[in-house]
Structures are given as C-alpha cells and as structure tokens.
MITIVO-674983 format. One record per residue (C-alpha): residue number from 1; residue in one letter; x, y, z. Coordinates in nm, 3 decimals. Example, Ala and Ser with C-alpha at 12.3 -4.5 7.8 and 13.67 -1.06 7.14 Angstrom:
BEGIN
{nr: 1 | rest: A | east: 1.230 | north: -0.450 | up: 0.780} $
{nr: 2 | rest: S | east: 1.367 | north: -0.106 | up: 0.714} $
% end
This chain:
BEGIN
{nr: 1 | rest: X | east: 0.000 | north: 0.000 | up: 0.000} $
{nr: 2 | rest: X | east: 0.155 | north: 0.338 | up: -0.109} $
{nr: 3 | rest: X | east: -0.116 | north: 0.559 | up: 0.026} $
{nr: 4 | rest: X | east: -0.031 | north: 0.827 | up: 0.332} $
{nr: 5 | rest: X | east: -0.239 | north: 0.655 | up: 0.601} $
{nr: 6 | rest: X | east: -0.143 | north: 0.939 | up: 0.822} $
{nr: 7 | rest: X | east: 0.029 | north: 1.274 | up: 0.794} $
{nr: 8 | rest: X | east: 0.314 | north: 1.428 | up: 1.052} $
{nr: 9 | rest: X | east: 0.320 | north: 1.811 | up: 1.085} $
{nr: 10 | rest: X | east: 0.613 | north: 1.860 | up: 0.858} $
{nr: 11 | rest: X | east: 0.433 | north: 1.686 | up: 0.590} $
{nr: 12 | rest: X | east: 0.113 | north: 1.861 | up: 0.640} $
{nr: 13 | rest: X | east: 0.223 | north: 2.166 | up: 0.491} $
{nr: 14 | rest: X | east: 0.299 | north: 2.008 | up: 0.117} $
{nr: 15 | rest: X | east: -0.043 | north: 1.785 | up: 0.076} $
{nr: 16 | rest: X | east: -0.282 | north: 1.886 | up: -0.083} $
{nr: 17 | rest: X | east: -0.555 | north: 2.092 | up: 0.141} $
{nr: 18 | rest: X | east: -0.855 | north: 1.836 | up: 0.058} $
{nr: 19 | rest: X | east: -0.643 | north: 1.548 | up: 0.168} $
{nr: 20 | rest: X | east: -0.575 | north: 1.708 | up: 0.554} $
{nr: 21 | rest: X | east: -0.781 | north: 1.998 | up: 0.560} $
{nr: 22 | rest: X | east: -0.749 | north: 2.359 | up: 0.667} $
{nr: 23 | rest: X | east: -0.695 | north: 2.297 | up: 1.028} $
{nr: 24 | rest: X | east: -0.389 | north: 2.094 | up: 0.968} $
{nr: 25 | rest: X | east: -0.199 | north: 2.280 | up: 0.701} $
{nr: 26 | rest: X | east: -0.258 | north: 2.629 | up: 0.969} $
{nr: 27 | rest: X | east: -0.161 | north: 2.354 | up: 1.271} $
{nr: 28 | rest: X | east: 0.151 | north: 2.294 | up: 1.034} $
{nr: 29 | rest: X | east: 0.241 | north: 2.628 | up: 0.941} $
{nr: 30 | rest: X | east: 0.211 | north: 2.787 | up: 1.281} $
{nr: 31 | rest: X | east: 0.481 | north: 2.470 | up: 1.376} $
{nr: 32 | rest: X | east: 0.693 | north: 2.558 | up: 1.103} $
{nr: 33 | rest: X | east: 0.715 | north: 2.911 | up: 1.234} $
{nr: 34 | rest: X | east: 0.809 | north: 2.812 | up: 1.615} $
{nr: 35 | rest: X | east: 0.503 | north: 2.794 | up: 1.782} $
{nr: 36 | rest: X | east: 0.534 | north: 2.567 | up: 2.014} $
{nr: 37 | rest: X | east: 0.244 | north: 2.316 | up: 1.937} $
{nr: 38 | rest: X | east: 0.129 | north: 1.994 | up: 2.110} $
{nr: 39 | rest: X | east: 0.220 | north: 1.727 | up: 1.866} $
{nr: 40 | rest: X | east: -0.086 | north: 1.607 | up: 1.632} $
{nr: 41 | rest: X | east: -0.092 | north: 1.353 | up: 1.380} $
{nr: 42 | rest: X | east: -0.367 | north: 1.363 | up: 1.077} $
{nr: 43 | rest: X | east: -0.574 | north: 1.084 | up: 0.911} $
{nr: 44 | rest: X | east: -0.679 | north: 1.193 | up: 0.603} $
{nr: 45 | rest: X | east: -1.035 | north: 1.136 | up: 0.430} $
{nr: 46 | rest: X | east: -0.858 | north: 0.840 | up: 0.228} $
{nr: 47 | rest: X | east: -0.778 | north: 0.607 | up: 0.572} $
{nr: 48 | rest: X | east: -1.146 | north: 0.654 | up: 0.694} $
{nr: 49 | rest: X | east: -1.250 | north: 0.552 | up: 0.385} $
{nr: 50 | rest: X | east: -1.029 | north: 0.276 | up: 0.413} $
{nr: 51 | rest: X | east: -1.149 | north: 0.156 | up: 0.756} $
{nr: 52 | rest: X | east: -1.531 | north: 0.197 | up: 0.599} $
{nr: 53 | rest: X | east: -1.482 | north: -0.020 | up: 0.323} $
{nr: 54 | rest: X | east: -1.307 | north: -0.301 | up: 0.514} $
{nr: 55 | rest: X | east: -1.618 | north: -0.322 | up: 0.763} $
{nr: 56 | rest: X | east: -1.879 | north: -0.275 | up: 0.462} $
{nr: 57 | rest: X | east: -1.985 | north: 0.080 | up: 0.635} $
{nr: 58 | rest: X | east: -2.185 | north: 0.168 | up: 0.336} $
{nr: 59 | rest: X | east: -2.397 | north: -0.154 | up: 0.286} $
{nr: 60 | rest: X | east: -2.461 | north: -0.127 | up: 0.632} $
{nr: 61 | rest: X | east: -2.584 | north: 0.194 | up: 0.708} $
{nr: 62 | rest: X | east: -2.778 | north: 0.207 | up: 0.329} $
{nr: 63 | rest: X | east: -2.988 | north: -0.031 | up: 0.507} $
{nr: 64 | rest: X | east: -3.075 | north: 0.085 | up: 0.840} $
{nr: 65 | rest: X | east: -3.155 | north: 0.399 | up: 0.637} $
{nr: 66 | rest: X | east: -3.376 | north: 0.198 | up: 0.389} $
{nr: 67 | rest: X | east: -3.606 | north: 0.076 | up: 0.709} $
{nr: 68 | rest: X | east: -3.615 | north: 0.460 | up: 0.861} $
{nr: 69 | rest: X | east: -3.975 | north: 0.555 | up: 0.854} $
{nr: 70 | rest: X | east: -3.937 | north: 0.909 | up: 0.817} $
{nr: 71 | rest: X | east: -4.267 | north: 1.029 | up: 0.905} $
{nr: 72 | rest: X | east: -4.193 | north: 0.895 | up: 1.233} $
{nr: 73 | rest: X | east: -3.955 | north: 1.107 | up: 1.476} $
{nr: 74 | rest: X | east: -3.898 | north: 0.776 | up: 1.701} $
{nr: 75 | rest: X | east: -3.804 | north: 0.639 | up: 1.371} $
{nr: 76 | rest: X | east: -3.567 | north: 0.853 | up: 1.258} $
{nr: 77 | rest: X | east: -3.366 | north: 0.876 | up: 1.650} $
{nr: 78 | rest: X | east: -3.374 | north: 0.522 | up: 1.673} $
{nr: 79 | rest: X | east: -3.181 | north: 0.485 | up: 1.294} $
{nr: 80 | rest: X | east: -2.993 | north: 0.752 | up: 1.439} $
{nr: 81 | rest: X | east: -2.882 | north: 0.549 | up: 1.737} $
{nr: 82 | rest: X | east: -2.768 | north: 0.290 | up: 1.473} $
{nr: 83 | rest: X | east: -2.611 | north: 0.431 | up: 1.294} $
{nr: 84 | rest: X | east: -2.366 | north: 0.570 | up: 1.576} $
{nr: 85 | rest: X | east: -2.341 | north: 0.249 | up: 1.732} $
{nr: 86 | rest: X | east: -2.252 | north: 0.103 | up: 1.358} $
{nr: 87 | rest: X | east: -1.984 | north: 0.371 | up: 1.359} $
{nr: 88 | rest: X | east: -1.859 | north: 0.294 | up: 1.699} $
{nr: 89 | rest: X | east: -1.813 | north: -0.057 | up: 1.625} $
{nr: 90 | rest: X | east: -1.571 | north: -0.055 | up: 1.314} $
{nr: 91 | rest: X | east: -1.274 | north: -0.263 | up: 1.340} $
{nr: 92 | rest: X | east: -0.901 | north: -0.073 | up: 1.175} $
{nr: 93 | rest: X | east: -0.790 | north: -0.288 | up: 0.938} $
{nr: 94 | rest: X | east: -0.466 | north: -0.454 | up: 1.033} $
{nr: 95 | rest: X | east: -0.229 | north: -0.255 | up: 0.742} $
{nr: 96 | rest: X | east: -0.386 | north: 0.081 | up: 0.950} $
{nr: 97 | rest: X | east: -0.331 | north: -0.029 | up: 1.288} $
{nr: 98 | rest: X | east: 0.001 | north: -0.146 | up: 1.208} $
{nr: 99 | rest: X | east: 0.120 | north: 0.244 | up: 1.070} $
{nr: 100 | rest: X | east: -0.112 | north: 0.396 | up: 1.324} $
{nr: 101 | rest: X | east: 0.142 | north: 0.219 | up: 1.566} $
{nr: 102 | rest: X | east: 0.440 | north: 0.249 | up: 1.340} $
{nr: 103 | rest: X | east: 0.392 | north: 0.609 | up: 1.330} $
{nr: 104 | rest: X | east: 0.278 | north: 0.640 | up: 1.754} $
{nr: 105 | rest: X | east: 0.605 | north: 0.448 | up: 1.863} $
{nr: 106 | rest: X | east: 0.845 | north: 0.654 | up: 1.659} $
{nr: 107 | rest: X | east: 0.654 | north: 1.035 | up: 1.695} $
{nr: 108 | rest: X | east: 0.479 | north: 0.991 | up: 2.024} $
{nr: 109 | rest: X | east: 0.711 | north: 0.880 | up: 2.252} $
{nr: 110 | rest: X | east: 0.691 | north: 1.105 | up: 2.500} $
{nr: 111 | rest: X | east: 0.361 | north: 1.241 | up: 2.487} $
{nr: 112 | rest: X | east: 0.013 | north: 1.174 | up: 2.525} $
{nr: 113 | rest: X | east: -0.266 | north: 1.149 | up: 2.245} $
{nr: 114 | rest: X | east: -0.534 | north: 1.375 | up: 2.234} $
{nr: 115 | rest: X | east: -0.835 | north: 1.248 | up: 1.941} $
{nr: 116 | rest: X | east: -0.993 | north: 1.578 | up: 1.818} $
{nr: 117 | rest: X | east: -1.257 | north: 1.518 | up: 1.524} $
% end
C-alpha cells in the first residue's frame, strides 16, 4: 500500500488541502514558524474511507436507512442510534493499525494522544 495513512506536521504543509484539511496545514504552518504546538498527527479522508470499506460501512448503514420511517420522529432517532453504534463498532484494518502504531512508537514517545474530530 503506497497511500499516506497518516500525515506528521512537517508533511502537512505540502499535501494537498482536501487530503488534511485547513486545520492541519494552519496547525503545520504555525509549527513551522516556532510555535510551540502539542504534537498532532492527521488521518486523512482516504484512511477513513479505508477503515469503511473493510467493515462494509456503506452496505450497512444504506440499510438501516432503507427501514427509517421518516414520518416517524422515534423512527428517525432510533436509525440515528444505529447508525452511531454502527460507527462505533468498526474494526481498523490490520495494514492501519500497524502504521497507526508504526507512526505512535516513533513520533509519540513522549507524549500523550489527544483524538480531536
């Protein structure tokens, strides 16, 4: 797998802005410029995706929404219940975990992780 499953500060600054977002590449620049920053790591849109595809995410949820009676507010809080719990529940594919803790071991060593979404 050659995708970025995860982006340092230093490399936030020279991917593309719909691959990490605003808030990173500012996070990255204020680093670059001595601002003493906690460190952050990014996932990109591309590893979520990756994590939703190995647990069949879409398939899933299309059908909880398929039996939403939307007339009904009960309806619609209870397909919204499942649909967080579906979230909740995903499994990280083992070639994610494994750079997830690649990348903790040699960048976090020292620090603690804070999980900002």
């Amino acid at each position: 797998m050659n995708e970025t499953l995860f982006y340092l500060p230093a490399h936030c600054a020279q991917a593309p802005t719909h691959v990490v977002g605003n808030y990173a590449k500012e996070l990255s620049n204020l680093e670059k410029s001595g601002v003493l920053l906690p460190k952050f790591l990014v996932i990109p849109q591309n590893t979520l995706k990756i994590i939703a595809q190995a647990n069949n995410l879409q398939a899933k949820a299309y059908q909880i929404m398929q039996e939403i009676n939307y007339a009904s507010s009960l309806s619609k809080e209870q397909a919204a219940k499942q649909l967080a719990h579906l979230i909740r529940r995903q499994s990280i594919p083992q070639t994610v975990a494994s750079e997830f803790l690649r990348v903790y071991s040699e960048y976090f060593t020292d620090s603690f992780v804070l999980i900002k979404n």
